[in-house]
C-alpha positions as CSV (number, residue, x, y, z in Angstrom):
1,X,-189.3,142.5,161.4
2,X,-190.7,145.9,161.5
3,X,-193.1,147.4,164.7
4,X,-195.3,149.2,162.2
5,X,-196.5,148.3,158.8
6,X,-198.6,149.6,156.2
7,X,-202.7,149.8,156.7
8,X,-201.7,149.2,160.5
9,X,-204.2,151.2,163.2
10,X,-202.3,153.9,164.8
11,X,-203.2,156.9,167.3
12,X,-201.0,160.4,167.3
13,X,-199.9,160.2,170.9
14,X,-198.2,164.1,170.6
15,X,-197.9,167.1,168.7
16,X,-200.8,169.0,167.0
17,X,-203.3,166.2,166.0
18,X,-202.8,164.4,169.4
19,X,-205.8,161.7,170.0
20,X,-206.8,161.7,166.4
21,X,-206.6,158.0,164.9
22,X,-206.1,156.5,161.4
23,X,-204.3,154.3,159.0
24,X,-200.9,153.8,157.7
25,X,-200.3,155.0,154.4
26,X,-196.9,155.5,153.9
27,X,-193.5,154.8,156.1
28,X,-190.4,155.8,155.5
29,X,-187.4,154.1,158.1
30,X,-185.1,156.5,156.3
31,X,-186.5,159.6,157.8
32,X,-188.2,158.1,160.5
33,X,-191.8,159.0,159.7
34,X,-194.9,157.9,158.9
35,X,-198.0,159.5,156.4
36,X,-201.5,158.7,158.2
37,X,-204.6,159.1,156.7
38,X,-206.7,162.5,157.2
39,X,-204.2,163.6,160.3
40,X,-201.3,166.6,160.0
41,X,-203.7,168.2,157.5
42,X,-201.5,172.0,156.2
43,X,-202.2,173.8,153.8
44,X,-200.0,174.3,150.6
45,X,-200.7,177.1,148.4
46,X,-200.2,175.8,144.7
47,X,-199.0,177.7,141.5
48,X,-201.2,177.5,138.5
49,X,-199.8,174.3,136.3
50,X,-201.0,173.1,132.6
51,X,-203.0,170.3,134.9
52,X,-204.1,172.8,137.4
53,X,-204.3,176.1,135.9
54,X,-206.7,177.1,138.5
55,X,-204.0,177.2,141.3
56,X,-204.4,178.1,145.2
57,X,-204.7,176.5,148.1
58,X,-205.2,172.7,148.8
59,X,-205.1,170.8,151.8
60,X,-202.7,168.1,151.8
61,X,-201.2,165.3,154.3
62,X,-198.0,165.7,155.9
63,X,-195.6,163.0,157.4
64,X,-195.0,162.9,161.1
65,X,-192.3,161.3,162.8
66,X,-192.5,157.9,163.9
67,X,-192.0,158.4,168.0
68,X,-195.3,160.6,168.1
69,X,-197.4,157.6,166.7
70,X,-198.2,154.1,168.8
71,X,-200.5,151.0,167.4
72,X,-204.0,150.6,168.2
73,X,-204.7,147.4,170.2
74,X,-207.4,145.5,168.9
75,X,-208.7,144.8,172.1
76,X,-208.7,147.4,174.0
77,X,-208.7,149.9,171.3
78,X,-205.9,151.9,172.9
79,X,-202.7,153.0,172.3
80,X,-199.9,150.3,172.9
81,X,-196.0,149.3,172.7
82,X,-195.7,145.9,170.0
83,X,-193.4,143.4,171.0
84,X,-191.7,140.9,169.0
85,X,-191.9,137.3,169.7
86,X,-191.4,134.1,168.2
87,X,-194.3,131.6,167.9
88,X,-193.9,128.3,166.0
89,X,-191.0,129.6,164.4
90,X,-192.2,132.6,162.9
91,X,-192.0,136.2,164.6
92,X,-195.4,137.5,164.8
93,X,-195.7,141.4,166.5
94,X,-197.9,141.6,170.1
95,X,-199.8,144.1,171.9
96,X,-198.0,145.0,174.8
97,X,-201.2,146.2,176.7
98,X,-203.2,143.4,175.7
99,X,-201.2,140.2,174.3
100,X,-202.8,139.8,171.1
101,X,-201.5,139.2,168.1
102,X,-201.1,141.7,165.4
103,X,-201.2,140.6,161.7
């Protein structure tokens, strides 16, 4: 069972955007990072394409890696460590800080 899942909570606890909250929206174990909505915003400068002939500079999100991110507690709504236990036979992730179950 995985610590982090998609559409999970999650606060940027170093680098750059550090404080700034949002969802999961991509994870990839592979490389070890995570894609958060409207956080590690850079800009890309774009060639002109058929579909874009226009070109220039966009904003886009970038990936961060996975140690710089912790879940959001749903009761405290800080950042916390999940734990993994087993509850009627099924492993269900906790909030560290808090003990409440994560779904």
């Amino acid at each position: 069972m995985q610590k982090l899942k998609l559409n999970d909570e999650v606060v940027v606890i170093a680098g750059k955007d550090k404080g700034k909250t949002g969802k999961v929206a991509k994870l990839n174990f592979k490389k070890s990072t995570v894609l958060i909505e409207g956080v590690n915003i850079v800009k890309k400068a774009v060639k002109p394409t058929q579909e874009n002939p226009q070109g220039g500079i966009f904003e886009v999100e970038r990936p961060i890696h996975i140690s710089n991110v912790a879940v959001v507690s749903p009761k405290t709504k800080k950042a916390t460590r999940v734990r993994i236990e087993n509850k009627d036979g099924k492993n269900v992730r906790v909030a560290v800080a808090c003990g409440s179950v994560l779904n």
